[in-house]
N, C-alpha and C positions, 0 to 999 in steps of 0.2 A: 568450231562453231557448226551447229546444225547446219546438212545444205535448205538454203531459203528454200528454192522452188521445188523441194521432192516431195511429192505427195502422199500423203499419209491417208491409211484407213483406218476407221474409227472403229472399235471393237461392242463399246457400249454406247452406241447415238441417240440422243437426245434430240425430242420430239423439236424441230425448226423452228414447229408454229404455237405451239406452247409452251417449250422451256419444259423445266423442271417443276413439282407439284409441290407445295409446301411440307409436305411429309418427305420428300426424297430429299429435299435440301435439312430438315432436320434431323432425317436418318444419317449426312455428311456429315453435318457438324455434329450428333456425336458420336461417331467415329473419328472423327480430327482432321476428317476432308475438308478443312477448312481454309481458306488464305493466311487468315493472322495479320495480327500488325508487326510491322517491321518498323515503326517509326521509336526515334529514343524516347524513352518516359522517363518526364521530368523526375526530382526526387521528391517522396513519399511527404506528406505530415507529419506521420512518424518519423522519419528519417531527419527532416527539418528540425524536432524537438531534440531528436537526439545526437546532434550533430552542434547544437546547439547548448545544448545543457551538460550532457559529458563532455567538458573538456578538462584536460590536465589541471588548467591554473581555476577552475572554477573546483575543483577539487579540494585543491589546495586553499583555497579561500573559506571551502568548507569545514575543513579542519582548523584553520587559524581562527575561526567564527566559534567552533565547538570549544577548543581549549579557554576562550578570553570567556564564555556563559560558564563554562565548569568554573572558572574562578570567581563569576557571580559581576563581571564587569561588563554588563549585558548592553551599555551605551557604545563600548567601543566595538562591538559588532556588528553597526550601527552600515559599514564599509559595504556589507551583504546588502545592501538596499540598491547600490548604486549596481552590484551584480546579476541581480536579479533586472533591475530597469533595464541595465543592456540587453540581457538575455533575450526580454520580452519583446524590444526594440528589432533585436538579430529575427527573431522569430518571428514577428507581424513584416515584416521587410523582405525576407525569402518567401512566406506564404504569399503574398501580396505578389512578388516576382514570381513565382509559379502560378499564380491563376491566369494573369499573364500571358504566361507562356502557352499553357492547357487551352486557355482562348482562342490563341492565336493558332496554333495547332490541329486542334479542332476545326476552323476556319481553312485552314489550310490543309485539312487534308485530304488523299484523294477520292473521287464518286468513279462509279462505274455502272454502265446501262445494262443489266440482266431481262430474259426474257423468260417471265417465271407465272405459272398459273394463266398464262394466255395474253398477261400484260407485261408490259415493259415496265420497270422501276428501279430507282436513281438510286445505288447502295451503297454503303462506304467499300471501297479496296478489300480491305480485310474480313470483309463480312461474304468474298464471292467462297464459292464452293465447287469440290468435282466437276466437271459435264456441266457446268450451268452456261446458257447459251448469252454470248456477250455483243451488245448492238454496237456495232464498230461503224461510226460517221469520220469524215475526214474535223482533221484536227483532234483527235482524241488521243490520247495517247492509252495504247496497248497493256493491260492491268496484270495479265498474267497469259505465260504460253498457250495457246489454241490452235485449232486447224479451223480454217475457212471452211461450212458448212455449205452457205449461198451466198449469191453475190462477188461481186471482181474489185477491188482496190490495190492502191499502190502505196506500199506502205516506206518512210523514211526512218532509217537503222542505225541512223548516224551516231545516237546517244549511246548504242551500244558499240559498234563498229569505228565508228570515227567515218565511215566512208558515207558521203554525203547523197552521194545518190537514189533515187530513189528505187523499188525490186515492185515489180505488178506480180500480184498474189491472186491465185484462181481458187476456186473451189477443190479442197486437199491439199489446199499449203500449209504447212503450219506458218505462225506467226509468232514471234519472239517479243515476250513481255519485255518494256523500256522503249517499244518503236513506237512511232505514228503515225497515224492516218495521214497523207496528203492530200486523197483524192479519192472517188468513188464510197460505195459503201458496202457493205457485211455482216451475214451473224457467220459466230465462230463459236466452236465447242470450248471448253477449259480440259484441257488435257494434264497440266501441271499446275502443282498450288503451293503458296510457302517456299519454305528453305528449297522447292525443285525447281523453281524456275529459275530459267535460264539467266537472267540478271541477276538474281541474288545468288546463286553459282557464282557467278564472274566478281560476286563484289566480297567475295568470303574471307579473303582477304584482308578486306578492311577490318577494324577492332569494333564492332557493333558503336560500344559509347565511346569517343575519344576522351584520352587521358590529357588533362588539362596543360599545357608548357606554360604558365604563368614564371614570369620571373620574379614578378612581385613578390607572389604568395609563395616562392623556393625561398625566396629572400626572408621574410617574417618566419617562414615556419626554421630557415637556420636560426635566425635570432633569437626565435623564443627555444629552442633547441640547449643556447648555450646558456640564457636564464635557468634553462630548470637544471642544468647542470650542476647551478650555485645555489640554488636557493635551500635543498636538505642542506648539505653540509653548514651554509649558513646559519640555519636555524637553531643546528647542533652548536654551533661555535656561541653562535649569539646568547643562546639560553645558559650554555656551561660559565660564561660570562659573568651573568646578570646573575646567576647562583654561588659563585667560586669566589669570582674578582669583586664586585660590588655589592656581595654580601646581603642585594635585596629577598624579599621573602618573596615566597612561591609567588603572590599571585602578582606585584609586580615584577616577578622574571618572567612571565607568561606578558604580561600585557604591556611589555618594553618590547618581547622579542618581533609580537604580531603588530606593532609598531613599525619596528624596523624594516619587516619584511614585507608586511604589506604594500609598500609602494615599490617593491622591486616589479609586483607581477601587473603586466599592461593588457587588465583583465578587460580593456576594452579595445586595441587591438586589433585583433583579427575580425570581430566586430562590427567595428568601424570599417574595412576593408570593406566585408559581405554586404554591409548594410548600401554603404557609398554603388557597391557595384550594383547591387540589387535595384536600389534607385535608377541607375544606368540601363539596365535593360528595362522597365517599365518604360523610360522615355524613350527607350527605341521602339518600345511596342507603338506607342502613341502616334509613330513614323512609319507603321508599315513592316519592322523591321523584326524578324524572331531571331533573337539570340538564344541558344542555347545550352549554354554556361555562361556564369557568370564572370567567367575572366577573361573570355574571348576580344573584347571590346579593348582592354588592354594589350593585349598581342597587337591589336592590329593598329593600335597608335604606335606601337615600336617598330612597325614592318616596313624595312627599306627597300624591298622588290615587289614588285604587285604583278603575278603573271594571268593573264587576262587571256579569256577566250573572245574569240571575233564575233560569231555570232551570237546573239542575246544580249551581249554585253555593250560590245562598243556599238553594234548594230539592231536593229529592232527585229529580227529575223524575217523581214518581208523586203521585197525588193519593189522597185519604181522604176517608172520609162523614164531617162533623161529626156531621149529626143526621139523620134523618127526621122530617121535619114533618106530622103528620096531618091532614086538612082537614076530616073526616067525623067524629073524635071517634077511629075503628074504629084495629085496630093493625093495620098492612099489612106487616110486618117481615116473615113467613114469605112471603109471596106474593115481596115483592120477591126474597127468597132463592132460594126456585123458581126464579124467574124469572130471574133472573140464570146461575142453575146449569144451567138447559135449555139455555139460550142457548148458553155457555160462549165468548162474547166475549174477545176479550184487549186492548180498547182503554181509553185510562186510566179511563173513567165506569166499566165494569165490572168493571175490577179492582179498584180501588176499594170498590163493595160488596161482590165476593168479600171482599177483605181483612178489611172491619168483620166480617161474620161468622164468620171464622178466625179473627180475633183474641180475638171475645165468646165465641168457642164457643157460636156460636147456630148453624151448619151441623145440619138435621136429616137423618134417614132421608129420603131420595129416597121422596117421596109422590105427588109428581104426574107424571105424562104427560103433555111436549106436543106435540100432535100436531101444531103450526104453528108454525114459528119462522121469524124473518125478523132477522136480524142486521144491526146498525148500521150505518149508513155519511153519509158526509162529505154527501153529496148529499140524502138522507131529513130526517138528525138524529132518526131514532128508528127503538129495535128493537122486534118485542113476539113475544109466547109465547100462543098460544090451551091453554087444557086440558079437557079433556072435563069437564062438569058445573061447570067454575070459570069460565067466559069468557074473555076474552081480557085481560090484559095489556101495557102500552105504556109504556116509561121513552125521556125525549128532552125534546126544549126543548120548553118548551109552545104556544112562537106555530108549532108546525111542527103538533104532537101536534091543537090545538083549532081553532087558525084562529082566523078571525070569529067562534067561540064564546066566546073567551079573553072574560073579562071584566075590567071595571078594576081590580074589588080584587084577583082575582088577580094581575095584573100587577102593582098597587102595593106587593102583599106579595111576589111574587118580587124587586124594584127592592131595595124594605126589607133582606131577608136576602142579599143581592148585595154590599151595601155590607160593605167589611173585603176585598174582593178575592176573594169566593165564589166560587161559580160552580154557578146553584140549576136542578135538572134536574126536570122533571114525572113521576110515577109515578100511572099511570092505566089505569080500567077500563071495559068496556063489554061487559054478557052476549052481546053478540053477536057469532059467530065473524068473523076478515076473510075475505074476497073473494079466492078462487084466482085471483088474478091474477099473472101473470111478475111478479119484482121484487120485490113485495109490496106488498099496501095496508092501508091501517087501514079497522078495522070500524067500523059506525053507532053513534050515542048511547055517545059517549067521556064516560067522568066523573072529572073528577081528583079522587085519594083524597090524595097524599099528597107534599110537596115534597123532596125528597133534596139535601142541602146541603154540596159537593165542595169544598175545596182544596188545593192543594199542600202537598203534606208539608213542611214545614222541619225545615232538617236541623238535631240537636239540639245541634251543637255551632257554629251558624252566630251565635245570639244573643252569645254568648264570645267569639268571635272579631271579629266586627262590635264590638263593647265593645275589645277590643285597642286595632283599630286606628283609633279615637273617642281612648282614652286615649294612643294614639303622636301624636294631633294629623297622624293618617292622611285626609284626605277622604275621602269617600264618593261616588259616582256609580253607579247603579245604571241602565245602557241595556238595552232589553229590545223586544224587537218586540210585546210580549202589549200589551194596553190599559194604559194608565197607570192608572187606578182601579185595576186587581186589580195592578200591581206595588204601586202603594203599599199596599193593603191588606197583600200578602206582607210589605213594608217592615217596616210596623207591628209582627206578628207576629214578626217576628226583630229587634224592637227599635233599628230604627234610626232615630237623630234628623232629624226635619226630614222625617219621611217623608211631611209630607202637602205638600211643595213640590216637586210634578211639573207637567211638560208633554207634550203632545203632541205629538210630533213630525211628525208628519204637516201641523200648523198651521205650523209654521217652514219658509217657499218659499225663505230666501233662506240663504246660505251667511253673509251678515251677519247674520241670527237666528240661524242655529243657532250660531255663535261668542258671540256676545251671552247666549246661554243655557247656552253651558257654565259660566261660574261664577255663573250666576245661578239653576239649578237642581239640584235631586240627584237626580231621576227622571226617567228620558226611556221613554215609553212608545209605541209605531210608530214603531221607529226602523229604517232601511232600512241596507244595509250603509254605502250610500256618508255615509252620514249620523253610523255608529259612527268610519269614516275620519277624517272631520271632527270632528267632536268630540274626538278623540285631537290631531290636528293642533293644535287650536283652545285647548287647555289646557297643551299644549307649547309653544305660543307666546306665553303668558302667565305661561310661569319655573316651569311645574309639571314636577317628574319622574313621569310618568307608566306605570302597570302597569293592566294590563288581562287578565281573564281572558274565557276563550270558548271553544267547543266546537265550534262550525259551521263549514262553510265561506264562511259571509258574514261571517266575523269574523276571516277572514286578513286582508285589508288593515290593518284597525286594529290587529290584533295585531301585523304586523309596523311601524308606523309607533309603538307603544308603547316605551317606554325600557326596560319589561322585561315579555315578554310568558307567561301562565301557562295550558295547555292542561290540560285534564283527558281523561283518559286514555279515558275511557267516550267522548269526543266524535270527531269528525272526523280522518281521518290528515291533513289539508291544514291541518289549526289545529294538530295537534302537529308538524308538521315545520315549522312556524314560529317554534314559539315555544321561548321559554329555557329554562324549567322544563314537565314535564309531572306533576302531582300523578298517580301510579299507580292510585292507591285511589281517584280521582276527589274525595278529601277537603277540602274549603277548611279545615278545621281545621288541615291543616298549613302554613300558611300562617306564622302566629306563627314556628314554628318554623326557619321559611326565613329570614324579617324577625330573627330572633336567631342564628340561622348568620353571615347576610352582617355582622352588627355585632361579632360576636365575629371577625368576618378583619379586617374594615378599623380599629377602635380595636387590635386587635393589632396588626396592620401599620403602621398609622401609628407605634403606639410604638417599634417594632424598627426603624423605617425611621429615628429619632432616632440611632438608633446607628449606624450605617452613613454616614450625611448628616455627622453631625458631622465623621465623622474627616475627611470629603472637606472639609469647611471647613482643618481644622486644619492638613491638608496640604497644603491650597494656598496660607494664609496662609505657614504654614512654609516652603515652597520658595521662596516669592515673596520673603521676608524675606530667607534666606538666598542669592538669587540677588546681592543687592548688600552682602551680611556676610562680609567678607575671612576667612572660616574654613570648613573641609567641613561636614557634613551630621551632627549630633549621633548621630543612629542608624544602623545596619545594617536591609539588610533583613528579615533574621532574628531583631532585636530588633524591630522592629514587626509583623513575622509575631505573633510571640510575646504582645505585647499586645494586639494585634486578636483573639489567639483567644481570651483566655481573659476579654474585655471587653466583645467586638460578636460574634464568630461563633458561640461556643456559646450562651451567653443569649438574640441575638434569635430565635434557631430554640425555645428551649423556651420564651421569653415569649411568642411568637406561637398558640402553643396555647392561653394560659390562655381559660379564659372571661369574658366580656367582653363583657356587653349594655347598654351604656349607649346612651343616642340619639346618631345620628352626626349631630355639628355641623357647620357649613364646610367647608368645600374642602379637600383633600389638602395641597395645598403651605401653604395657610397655617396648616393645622393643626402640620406639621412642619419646615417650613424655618427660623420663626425659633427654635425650639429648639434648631433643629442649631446655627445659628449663634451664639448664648448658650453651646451648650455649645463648639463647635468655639472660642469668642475664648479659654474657660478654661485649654482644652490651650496655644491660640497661645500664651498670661500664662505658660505653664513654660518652652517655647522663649524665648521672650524673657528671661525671670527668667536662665536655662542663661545666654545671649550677656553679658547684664548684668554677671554673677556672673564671669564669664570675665576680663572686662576690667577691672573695679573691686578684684578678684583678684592681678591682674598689677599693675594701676595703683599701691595701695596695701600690694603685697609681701606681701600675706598667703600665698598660693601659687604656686611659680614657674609659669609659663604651658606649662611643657612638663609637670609634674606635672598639673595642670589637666588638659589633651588627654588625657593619659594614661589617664585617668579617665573622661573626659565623659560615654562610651558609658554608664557604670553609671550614672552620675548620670543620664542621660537617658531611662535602661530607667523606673527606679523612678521620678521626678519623673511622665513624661508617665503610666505605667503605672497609677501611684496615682490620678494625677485624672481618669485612663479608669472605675477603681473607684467614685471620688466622684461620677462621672455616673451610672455603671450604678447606684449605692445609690437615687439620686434617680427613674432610670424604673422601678425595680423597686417603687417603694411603689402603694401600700400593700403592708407586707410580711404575706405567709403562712408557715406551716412550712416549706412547701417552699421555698419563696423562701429563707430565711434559710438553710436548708441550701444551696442552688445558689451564695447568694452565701458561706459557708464556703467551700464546694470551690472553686470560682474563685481566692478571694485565697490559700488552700492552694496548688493547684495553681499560679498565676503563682509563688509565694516559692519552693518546691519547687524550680520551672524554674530561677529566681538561682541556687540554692545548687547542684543538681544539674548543670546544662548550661551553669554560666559560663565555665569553661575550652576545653572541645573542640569547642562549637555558639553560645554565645553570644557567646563573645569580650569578656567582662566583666572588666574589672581591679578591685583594690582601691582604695577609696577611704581617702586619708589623712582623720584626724578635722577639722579644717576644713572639709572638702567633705562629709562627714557632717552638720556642724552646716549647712552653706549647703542640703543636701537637707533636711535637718526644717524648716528656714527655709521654704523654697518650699511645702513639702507641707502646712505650717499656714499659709502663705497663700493655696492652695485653697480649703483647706475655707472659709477668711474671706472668699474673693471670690464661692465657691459659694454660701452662707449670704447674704450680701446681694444678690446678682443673685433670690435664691428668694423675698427681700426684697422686689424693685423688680422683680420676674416681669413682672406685669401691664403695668409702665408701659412696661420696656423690648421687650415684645411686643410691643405696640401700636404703635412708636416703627420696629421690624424690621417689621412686615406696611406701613407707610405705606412706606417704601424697598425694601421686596420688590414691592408692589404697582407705586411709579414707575417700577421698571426694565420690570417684564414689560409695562407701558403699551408703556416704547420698544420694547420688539422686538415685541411686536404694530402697533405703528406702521410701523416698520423693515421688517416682513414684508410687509404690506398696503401701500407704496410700493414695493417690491422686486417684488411681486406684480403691482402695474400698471401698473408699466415692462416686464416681460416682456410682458402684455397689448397694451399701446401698440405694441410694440418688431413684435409677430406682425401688430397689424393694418396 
């Protein structure tokens, strides 16, 4: 690191009192003396469209659409409708989530005070340039490296350093972009811009956009991975079939095959997913809250460790008087007010007492003159105020204020009141004025009157929320650079368990302690950046899903090495362009609210994704069956359009919104794959029931086998249609009003469709009364096979995740030998 206090000479200096002239900052910017934005940009329009529209199974749905018009069966292409509505749906859903985003963004991001053409004006970050002269007020935070030009301030380096204290900057200091004003004020030149400055240096490290760890979307994109695997060869098998085996003409071996295969591809999906998340960050925007990606929200309803910085987070970053301690008996309250007030400090000790008497409404009439002041600083540790006829005045740590005067009880009583994570400052007198000396010094025969007992604010809704995520069976890890006593003391105060099981990190040399002490502690107090690194590292590697919030720029590393990283808004632009979520308001309270977001997308998703999955079971089973069953393909595919709409495409889009904050269990795939496949065997049981009924039909002369055919498509709409219903009844429970309404309209609208579009779009014949009775037959053996599978739930899950689980062994086996045969094969 640069040394802070060595003074630098400016080669090309920049007029103090004008700035730069609008031509010389145009001549910077173009030449590329620019800042730049370092912030992540959302994804493009373009990129939405085509991210959207190119995909695999829309492909494929393309092709199956062209083949069925080439043979002139231009209804059953009909499927393309329900492709495109997704489409359009995925795309008005992500735009709508990125303006969003861009809003909020824009809103959030950062200004900076340039002195340019003689005036002062308010400019985005990225817009500063070379040498342009920057108004530095306390509380600001530092936009890009500079040297102090004029003016004295004390600037806090913490977000880069992690060291908390504050460094007094003179005229020829540089100044490190990522710090901030505490105190005093300054113009300062721009010496370094962009990728030079020294915090984006330090953060280079990190991967500009983080790559997403969804488990969800690992999990879909395997699934749909081993669909596309089947479905060419399928197509082949199925068509060689329909032309070889069953001896139909070309154009029904085309409009059997895209039949078949059309309901393998769950061309809504990944869709549903974007769409469901997409809605999920709007309603965080709504909250304050910028997400940015869309799967972050899900990480963090899976995350079982939460490591937490102290200040911002569980604290408000300002400090309070508890009490005033009197040592003399006397009451020192108006003095210290005076004295506070002459001064007019803005570092936390003094704001602090300002505060107590703003809030007591003990500010009096201005009574005293002082005719000496000498102002805090990092280097002293004490300010003081002399007043005519009152003496002088001194608030500051007291081994600085007394020295070798300090006596043991006082120490032993300042140690006593320190304890809870204080932080106990001396308020002291001495009738005698100090010594005109540069700088300042303190006057003879100092006598402490009175102890001033400081600490951090905790913020009122941190106790609540710490309680949360205690009762989510959330861990806690609180890393902090300040002293382990006063975090834990903070701990305490905001009520977190186990707060007295801290260490110090400064004592852990080895990278084998400090992993050793990530789950063996919940306070780590001197903790260095590379050491927050580690630690994230270190409980990721011990099967925790891991979130961490941070505000510095010594907590990019770990934030980007966290599975879901949470920046507050008041902190560093190098921790918010890292991380996933930026809470706006700087709030940990909304936190809950983020953790109930991301559970309400993924139990949603999971459910809706049962609907989708199944039918790709059923349709593979069914094509596969039918590939060696000497007959065509029971349905059209504008009778399977037909049932997928009104069974899987509208429901899972509006069950995906319900609310829905239950704790998310397991893994994605094995929350829903062996459901699919339970439900997808019950649709197989109608196909089969259909083939059975056909030939035991024929066999036994109940119905001639050409009457039978005639018919099948009806029989096949209602049989498969029905126990599409008996599924959706089962993922719809618990049922609500709305629900029982949605599932009305549904079974309305599918009977409607029979009676209304059986002729001119359906292609649905009559059925003789035999085949009537053989359809009530099957549809009350549904519900019978439904009813006891809902029976033997448990045992046949159990029985499906043990055979879902052997397979994915093999092809993780299958890929990792695959893998270092390629390896072997290169070296």
């Amino acid at each position: 690191m640069p040394n802070a206090e060595k003074s630098i000479s400016l080669e090309n200096a920049t007029d103090v009192g004008g700035g730069l002239t609008s031509k010389e900052v145009s001549d910077r910017i173009a030449q590329g003396k620019v800042n730049g934005d370092f912030n992540i940009p959302s994804k493009s329009v373009k990129q939405i469209f085509k991210d959207n529209c190119l995909t695999f199974f829309n492909l494929i749905n393309i092709i199956l659409a062209a083949f069925v018009v080439a043979v002139g069966s231009f209804k059953n292409c009909l499927f393309l409708g329900v492709i495109i509505c997704n489409t359009a749906i995925g795309i008005f859903q992500e735009i709508r989530s990125k303006r969003a985003i861009d809003k909020l963004a824009l809103i959030s991001a950062p200004k900076a005070d340039v002195l340019r053409n003689g005036e002062i004006q308010t400019i985005p970050v990225k817009d500063i340039v070379l040498d342009d002269i920057m108004i530095l007020s306390a509380g600001r935070q530092v936009c890009s490296d500079c040297i102090a030009v004029e003016g004295d301030c004390e600037v806090n380096e913490s977000l880069i350093t992690g060291e908390s204290d504050p460094i007094v900057k003179h005229k020829g200091d540089e100044i490190l972009s990522g710090s901030f004003l505490i105190s005093g004020n300054a113009k300062a030149q721009v010496i370094r811009i962009g990728a030079d400055n020294y915090a984006n240096k330090i953060t280079s490290g990190a991967k500009y956009i983080k790559k997403n760890n969804s488990k969800m979307l690992a999990s879909i994109n395997y699934i749909l991975k081993m669909i596309s695997v089947c479905i060419i060869p399928m197509i082949l098998l199925m068509f060689g079939k329909e032309m070889l085996l069953a001896h139909n003409t070309f154009t029904d071996a085309v409009v059997n095959t895209v039949s078949a295969i059309i309901g393998m591809i769950p061309e809504g999906l990944v869709l549903m997913a974007s769409m469901v998340l997409a809605v999920s960050v709007i309603r965080l925007a709504t909250n304050k809250t910028l997400a940015q990606d869309l799967y972050c929200v899900e990480t963090l309803a899976r995350v079982d460790v939460l490591c937490l910085d102290k200040t911002g987070t569980i604290t408000e970053g300002r400090m309070e008087v508890s009490d005033v301690i009197s040592l003399d008996g006397s009451d020192h309250e108006k003095a210290l007010c005076e004295m506070i007030y002459a001064l007019g400090d803005n570092n936390p000790t003094a704001l602090a007492v300002m505060d107590r008497y703003k809030k007591d409404g003990f500010l009096p009439e201005r009574e005293w003159s002082a005719s000496t002041a000498v102002h805090f600083s990092s280097a002293k540790k004490w300010s003081l105020a002399a007043f005519e006829n009152k003496g002088t005045y001194i608030l500051g740590a007291a081994e600085f204020i007394l020295g070798d005067a300090m006596t043991d009880a006082l120490r032993e009583q300042i140690k006593t009141l320190s304890e809870g994570g204080y932080r106990v400052v001396l308020f002291a007198h001495s009738d005698n004025m100090p010594p005109e000396v540069e700088g300042g010094a303190l006057p003879e025969n100092i006598t402490p009157v009175a102890l001033v007992r400081i600490t951090d604010c905790i913020r009122k809704e941190a106790p609540a929320t710490l309680k949360y995520f205690a009762e989510q069976d959330v861990d806690i890890r609180i890393i902090s650079g300040d002293s382990p006593v006063t975090v834990s003391g903070v701990a305490q105060r905001a009520g977190l368990e186990h707060y007295e099981n801290y260490v110090d990190a400064s004592t852990l040399t080895t990278d084998e302690e400090l992993w050793e002490a990530a789950d063996k502690y919940k306070i780590f107090g001197r903790v260095t950046p590379y050491q927050k690194l580690e630690l994230v590292k270190a409980l990721k590697a011990k099967g925790h899903t891991v979130a961490m919030t941070g505000d510095g720029v010594n907590d990019v590393l770990a934030l980007k090495e966290s599975d879901c990283s949470i920046a507050m808004q008041s902190g560093s632009d190098a921790a918010r362009n890292v991380s996933n979520i930026v809470l706006l308001d700087s709030n940990f309270a909304s936190m809950p609210k983020i953790v109930g977001e991301g559970r309400r997308s993924i139990n949603n998703i999971e459910r809706s994704s049962v609907l989708f999955l199944y039918k790709t079971v059923y349709s593979f089973l069914a094509a596969l069956m039918f590939c060696f069953v000497p007959m065509g393909y029971p349905l059209q595919a504008i009778q399977l359009t037909q049932i997928n709409m009104f069974t899987n495409g509208i429901p899972s889009f509006l069950l995906a919104m319900e609310p829905n904050f239950k704790r998310v269990k397991g893994e994605f795939i094995e929350n829903v794959l062996p459901r699919s496949i339970m439900h997808g065997l019950l649709i197989t049981f109608n196909f089969v029931g259909i083939v059975l009924m056909r030939y035991i039909s024929g066999w036994m002369d109940i119905i001639p086998r050409e009457t039978f055919d005639y018919s099948i498509e009806t029989m096949s709409t209602i049989c498969i249609g029905f126990a599409a219903f008996v599924i959706l009844f089962k993922v719809c429970m618990p049922f609500k009003p709305w629900k029982i309404g949605l599932f009305i309209f549904l079974i309305g609208g599918f009977t409607a469709d029979i009676f209304i579009l059986r002729d001119f779009l359906l292609d649905l014949k009559p059925m003789c009364f035999e085949m009537i009775v053989m359809t009530g037959i099957l549809m009350g053996a549904t519900v019978l096979i439904e009813a006891l599978s809902s029976f033997f739930e448990r045992h046949i899950t159990d029985n499906l995740l043990v055979f879902q689980r052997y397979w994915k062994d093999v092809f993780v086996k299958m890929s990792a030998k695959r893998k270092a045969g390629k390896e072997n094969k290169n070296a």
